[in-house]
BAFI-3210 file (N, C-alpha, C; in Angstrom, 3 decimals, decimal comma, padded with zeros to 6 digits):
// residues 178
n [1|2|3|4|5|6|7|8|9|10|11|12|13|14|15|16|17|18|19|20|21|22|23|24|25|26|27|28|29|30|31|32|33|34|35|36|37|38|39|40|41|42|43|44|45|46|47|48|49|50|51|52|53|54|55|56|57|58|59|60|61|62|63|64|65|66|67|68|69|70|71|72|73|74|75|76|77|78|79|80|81|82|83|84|85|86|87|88|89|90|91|92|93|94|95|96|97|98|99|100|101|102|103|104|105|106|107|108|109|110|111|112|113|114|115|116|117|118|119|120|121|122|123|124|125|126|127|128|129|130|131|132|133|134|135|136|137|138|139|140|141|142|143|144|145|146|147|148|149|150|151|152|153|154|155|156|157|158|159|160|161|162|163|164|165|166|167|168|169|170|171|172|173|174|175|176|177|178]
n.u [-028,847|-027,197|-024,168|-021,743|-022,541|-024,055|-027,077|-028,432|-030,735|-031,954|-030,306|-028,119|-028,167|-026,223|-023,893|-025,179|-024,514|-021,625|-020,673|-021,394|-020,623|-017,489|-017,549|-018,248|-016,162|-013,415|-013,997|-014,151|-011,544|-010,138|-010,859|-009,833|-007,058|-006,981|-007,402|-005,150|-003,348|-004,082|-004,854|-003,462|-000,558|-000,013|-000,537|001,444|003,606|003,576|004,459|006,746|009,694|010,053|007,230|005,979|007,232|006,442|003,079|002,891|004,193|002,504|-000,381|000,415|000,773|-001,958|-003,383|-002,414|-003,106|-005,674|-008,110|-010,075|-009,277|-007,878|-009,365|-010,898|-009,485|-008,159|-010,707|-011,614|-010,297|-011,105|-013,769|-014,202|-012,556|-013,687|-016,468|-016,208|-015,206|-017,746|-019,830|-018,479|-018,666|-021,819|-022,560|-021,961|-020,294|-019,260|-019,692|-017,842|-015,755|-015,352|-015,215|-013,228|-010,962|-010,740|-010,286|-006,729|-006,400|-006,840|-005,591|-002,863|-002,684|-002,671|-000,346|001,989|001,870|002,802|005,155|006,457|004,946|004,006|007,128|008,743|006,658|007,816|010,450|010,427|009,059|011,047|012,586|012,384|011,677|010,351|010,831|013,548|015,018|017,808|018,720|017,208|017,380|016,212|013,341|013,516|013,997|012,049|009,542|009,238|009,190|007,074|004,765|004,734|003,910|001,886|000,318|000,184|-001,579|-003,884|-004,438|-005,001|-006,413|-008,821|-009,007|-009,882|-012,520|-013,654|-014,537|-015,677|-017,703|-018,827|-019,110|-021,124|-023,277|-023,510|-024,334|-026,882|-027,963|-028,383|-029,390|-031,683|-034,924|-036,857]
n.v [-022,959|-022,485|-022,234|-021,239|-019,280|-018,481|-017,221|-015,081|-013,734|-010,716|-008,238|-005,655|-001,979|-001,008|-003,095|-002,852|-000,815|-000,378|-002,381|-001,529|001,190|000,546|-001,146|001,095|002,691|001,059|000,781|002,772|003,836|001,666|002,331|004,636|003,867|002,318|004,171|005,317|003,552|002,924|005,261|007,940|007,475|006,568|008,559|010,674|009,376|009,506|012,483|015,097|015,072|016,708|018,187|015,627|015,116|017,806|017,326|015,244|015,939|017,725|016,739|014,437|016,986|017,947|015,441|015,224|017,335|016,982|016,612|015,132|012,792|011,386|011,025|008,787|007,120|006,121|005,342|003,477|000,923|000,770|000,588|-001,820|-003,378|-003,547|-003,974|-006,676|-007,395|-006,912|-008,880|-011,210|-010,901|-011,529|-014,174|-014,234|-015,757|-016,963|-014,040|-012,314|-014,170|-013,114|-010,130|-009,700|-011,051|-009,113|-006,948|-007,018|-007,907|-004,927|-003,654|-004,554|-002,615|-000,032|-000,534|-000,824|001,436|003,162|001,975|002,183|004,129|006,759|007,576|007,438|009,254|011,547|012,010|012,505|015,494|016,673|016,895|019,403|022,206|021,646|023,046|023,687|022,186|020,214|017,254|014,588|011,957|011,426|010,535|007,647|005,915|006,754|006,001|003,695|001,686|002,970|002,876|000,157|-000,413|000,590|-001,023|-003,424|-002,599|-001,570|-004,376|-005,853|-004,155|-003,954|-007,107|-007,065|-005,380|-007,468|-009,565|-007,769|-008,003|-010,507|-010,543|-008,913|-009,874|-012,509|-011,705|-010,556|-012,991|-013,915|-011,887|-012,223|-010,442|-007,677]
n.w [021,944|024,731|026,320|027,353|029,267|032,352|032,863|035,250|036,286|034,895|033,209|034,043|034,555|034,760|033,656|030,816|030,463|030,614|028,827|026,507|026,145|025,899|024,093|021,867|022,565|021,984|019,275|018,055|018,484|017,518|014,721|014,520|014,465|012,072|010,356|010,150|008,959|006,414|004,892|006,054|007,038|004,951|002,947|003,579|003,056|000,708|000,197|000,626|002,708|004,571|004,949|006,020|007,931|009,556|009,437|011,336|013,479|013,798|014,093|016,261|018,341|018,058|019,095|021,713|022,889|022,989|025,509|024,994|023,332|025,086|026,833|025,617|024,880|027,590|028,619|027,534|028,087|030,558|030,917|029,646|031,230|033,630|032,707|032,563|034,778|036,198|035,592|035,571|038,359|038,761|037,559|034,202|032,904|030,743|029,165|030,455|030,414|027,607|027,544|029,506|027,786|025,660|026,961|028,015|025,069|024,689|026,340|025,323|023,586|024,628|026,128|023,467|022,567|024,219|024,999|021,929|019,708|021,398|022,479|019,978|018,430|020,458|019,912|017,528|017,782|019,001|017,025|016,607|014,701|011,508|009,403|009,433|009,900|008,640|008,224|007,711|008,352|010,894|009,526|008,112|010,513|012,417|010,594|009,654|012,280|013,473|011,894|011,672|014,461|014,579|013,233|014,476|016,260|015,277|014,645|017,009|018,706|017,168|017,472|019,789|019,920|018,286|020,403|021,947|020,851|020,734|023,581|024,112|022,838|023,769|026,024|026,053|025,098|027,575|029,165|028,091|026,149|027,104]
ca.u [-028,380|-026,232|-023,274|-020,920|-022,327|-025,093|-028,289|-028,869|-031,878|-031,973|-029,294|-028,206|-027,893|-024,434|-023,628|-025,424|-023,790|-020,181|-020,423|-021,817|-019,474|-016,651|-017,539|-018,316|-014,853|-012,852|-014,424|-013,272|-009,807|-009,363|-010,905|-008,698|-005,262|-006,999|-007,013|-003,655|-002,861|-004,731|-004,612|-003,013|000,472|000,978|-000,507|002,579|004,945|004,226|005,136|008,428|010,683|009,611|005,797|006,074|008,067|005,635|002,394|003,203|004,514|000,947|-001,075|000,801|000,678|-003,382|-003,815|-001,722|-003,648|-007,007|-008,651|-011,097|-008,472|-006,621|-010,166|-011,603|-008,117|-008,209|-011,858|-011,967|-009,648|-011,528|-014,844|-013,942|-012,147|-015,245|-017,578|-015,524|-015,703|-019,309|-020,249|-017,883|-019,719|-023,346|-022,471|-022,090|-018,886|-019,205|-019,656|-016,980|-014,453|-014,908|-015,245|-011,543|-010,342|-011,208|-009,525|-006,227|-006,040|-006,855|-004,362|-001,590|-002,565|-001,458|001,743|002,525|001,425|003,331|006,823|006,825|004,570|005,230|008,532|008,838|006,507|008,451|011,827|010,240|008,661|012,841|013,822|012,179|010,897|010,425|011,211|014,662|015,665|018,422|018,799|015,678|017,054|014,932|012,083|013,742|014,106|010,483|008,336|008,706|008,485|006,105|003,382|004,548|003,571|000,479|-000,701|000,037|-002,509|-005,058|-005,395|-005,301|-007,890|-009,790|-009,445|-010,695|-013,569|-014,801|-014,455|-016,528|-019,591|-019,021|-019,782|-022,815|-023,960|-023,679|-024,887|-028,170|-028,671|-028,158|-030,310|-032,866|-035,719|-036,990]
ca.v [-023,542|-021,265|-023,572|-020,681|-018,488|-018,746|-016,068|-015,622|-013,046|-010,076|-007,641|-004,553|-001,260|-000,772|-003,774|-002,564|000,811|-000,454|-003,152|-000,312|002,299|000,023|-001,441|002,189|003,522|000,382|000,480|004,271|003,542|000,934|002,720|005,479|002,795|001,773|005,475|006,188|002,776|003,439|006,629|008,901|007,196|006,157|009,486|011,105|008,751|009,974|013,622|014,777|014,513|017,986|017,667|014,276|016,015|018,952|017,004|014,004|017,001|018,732|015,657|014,208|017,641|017,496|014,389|014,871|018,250|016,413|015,639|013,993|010,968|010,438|010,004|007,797|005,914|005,286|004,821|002,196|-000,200|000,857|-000,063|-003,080|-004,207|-003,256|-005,048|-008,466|-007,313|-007,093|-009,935|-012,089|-011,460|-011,681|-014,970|-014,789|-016,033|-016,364|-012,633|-012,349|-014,242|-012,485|-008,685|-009,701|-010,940|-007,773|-005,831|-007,872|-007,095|-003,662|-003,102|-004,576|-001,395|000,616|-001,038|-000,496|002,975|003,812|002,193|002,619|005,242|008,054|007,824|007,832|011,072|012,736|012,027|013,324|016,651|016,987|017,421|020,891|022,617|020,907|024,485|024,453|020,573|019,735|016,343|013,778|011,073|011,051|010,179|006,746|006,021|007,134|005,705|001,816|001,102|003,624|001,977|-001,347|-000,730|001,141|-001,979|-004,428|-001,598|-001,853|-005,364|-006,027|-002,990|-004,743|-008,391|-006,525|-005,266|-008,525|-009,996|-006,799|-007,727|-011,715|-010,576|-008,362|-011,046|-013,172|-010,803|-009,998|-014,026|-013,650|-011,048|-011,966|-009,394|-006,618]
ca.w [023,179|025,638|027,262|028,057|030,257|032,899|033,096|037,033|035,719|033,606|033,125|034,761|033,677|034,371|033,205|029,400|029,988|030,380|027,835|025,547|026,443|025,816|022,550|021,079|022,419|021,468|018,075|018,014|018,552|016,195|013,683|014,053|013,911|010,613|009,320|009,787|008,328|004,889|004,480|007,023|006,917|003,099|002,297|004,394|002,748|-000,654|000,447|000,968|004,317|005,882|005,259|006,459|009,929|010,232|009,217|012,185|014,540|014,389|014,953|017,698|019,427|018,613|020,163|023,225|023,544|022,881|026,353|024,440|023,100|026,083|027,877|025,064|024,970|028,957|029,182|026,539|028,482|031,920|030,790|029,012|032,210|034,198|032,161|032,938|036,491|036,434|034,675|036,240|039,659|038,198|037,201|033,048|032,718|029,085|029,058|031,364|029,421|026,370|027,848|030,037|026,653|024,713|027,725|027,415|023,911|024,467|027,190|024,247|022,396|025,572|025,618|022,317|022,625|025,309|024,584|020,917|019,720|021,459|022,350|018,640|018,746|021,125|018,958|016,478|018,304|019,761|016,255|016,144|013,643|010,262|008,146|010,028|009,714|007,485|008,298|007,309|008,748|011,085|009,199|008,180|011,757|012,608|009,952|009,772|013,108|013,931|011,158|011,971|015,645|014,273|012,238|015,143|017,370|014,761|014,889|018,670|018,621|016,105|018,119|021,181|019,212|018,142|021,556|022,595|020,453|021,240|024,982|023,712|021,753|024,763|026,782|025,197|025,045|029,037|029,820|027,036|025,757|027,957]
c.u [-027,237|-025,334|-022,487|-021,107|-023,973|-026,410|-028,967|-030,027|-031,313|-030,454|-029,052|-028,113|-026,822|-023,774|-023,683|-024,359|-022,139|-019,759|-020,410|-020,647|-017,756|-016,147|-017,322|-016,597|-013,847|-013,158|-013,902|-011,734|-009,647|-009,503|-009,690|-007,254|-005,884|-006,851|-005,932|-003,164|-003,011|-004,657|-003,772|-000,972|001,028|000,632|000,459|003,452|004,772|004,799|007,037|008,607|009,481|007,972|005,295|006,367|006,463|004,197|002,484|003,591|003,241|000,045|-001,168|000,387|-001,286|-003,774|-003,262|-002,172|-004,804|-007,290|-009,406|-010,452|-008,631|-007,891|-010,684|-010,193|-008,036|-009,588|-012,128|-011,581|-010,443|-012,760|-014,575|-013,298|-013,115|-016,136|-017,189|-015,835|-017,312|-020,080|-019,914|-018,861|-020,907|-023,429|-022,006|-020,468|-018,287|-018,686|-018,557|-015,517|-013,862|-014,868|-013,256|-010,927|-009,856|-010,220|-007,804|-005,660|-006,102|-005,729|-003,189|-001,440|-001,711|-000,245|002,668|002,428|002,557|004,739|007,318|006,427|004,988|006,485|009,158|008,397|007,143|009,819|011,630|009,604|009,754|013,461|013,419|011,591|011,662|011,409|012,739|015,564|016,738|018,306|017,773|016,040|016,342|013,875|012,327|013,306|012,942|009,283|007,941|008,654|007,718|004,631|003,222|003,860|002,232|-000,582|-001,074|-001,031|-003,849|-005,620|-005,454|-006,715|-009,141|-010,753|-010,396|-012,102|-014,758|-015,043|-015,446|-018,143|-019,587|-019,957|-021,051|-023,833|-024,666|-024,346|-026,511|-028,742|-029,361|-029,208|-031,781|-034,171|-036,465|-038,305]
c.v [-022,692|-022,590|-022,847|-019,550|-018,541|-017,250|-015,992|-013,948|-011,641|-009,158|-006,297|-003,553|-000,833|-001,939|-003,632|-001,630|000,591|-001,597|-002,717|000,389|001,536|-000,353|-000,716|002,449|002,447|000,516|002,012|004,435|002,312|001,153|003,944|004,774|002,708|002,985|005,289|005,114|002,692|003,843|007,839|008,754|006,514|007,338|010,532|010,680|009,150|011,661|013,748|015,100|015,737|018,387|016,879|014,896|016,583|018,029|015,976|015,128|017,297|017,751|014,861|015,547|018,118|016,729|014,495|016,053|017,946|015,906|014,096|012,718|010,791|009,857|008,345|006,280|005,027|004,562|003,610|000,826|-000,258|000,147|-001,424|-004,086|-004,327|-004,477|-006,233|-008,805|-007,847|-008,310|-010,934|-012,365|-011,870|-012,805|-015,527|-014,737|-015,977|-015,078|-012,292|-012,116|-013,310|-010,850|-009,014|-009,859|-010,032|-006,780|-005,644|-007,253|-005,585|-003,340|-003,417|-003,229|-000,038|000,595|-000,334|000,997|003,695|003,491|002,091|003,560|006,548|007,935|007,986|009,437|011,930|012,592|012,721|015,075|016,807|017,548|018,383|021,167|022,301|022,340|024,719|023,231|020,651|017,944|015,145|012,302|010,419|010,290|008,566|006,011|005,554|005,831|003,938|001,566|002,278|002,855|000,696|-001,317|-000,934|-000,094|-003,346|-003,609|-001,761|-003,276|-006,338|-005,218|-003,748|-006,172|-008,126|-006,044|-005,994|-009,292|-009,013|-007,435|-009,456|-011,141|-009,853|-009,048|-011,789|-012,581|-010,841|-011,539|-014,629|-013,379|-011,596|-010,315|-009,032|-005,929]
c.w [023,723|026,639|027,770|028,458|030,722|033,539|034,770|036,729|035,116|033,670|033,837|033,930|033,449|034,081|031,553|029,596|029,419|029,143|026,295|025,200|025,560|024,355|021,551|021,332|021,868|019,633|017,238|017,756|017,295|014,672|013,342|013,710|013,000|009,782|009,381|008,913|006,818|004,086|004,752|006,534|005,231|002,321|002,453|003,374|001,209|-000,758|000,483|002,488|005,490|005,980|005,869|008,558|010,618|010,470|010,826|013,059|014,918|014,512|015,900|019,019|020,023|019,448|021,337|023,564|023,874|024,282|025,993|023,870|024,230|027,043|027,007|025,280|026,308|029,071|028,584|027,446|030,375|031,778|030,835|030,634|033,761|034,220|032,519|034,247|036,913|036,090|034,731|037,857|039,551|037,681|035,783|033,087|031,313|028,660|029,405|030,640|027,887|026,482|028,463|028,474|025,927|025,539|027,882|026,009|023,790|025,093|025,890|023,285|023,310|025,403|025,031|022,458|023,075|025,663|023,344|019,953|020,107|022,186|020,969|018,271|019,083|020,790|018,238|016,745|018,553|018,618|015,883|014,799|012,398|009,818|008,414|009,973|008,415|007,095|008,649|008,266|009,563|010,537|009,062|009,357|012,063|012,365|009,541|010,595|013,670|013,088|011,723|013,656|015,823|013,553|013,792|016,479|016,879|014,944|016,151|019,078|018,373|016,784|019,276|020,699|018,604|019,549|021,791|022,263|020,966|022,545|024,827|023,306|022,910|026,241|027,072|025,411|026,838|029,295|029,082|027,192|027,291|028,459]
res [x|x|x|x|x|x|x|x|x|x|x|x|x|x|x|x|x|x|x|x|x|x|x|x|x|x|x|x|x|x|x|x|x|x|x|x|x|x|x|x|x|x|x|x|x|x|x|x|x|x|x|x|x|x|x|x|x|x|x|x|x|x|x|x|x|x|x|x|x|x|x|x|x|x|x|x|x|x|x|x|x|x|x|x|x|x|x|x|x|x|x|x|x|x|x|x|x|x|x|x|x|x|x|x|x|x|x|x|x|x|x|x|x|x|x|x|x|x|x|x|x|x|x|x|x|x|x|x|x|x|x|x|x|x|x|x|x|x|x|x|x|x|x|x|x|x|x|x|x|x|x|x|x|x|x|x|x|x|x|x|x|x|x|x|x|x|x|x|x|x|x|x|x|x|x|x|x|x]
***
């Protein structure tokens, strides 16, 4: 029985595409917050200070060279806020609710991103080259609220992720078979 959201006939294709699109790149991103959470960042913390520096220096300056994040990072929250769009006018509200939801939580990963992340990054890119550092404190500084931001990214990511497949789910019951 379908009670929250209404099938006004089959589905579109940009409606699959962006609900698609969205899910894959959301599901992208939160997998990567779960690496660093794992593995990435407690395998850092058993190093010492200036591995820790350099290591977090050269992956920040990957990713902020990487077209390919910064599109998957924007496009994730574009789709996703898309799909709500779309799906909102087409009538499934269901769909709707749980694609805006997902978008919502995704945007919180922005946020976070973007006033505690890197500005952390780029503290830590300011203090120059590891091989030349005396002074670690930094890293203190850095590394608990940089994870802690990183854990509360993963599982906003994550929430947005299940919200993604809810609306697929709901989606799919929408449109039915093809």
């Amino acid at each position: 029985m379908q009670t929250n959201t209404i099938a006004v006939g089959g589905g579109s294709r940009m409606a699959t595409v962006l609900l698609t699109v969205s899910t894959v790149l959301v599901g992208l991103m939160a997998g990567l917050f779960f690496a660093f959470d794992v593995s990435v960042m407690p395998g850092l913390a058993r190093g010492d200070e200036r591995t820790y520096v350099t290591a977090m220096q050269n992956m920040n300056a990957v990713i902020d060279g990487s077209g390919l994040f910064g599109t998957v990072f924007v496009v994730a929250l574009l789709a996703a806020f898309a799909s709500a769009a779309v799906e909102l006018r087409r009538g499934r509200r269901g769909v709707a609710v749980w694609a805006g939801a997902a978008a919502v939580l995704y945007l919180a990963v922005l946020v976070i991103t973007f006033t505690v992340n890197i500005p952390l990054n780029n503290e830590l890119a300011d203090a120059g080259d590891a091989a030349r550092l005396t002074d670690f404190s930094i890293v203190d500084r850095f590394e608990g609220t940089w994870v802690a931001a990183n854990i509360v990214r993963t599982v906003s990511s994550t929430a947005a992720l299940i919200a993604l497949v809810r609306a697929l789910v709901l989606y799919g019951r929408a449109t039915g078979p093809r």
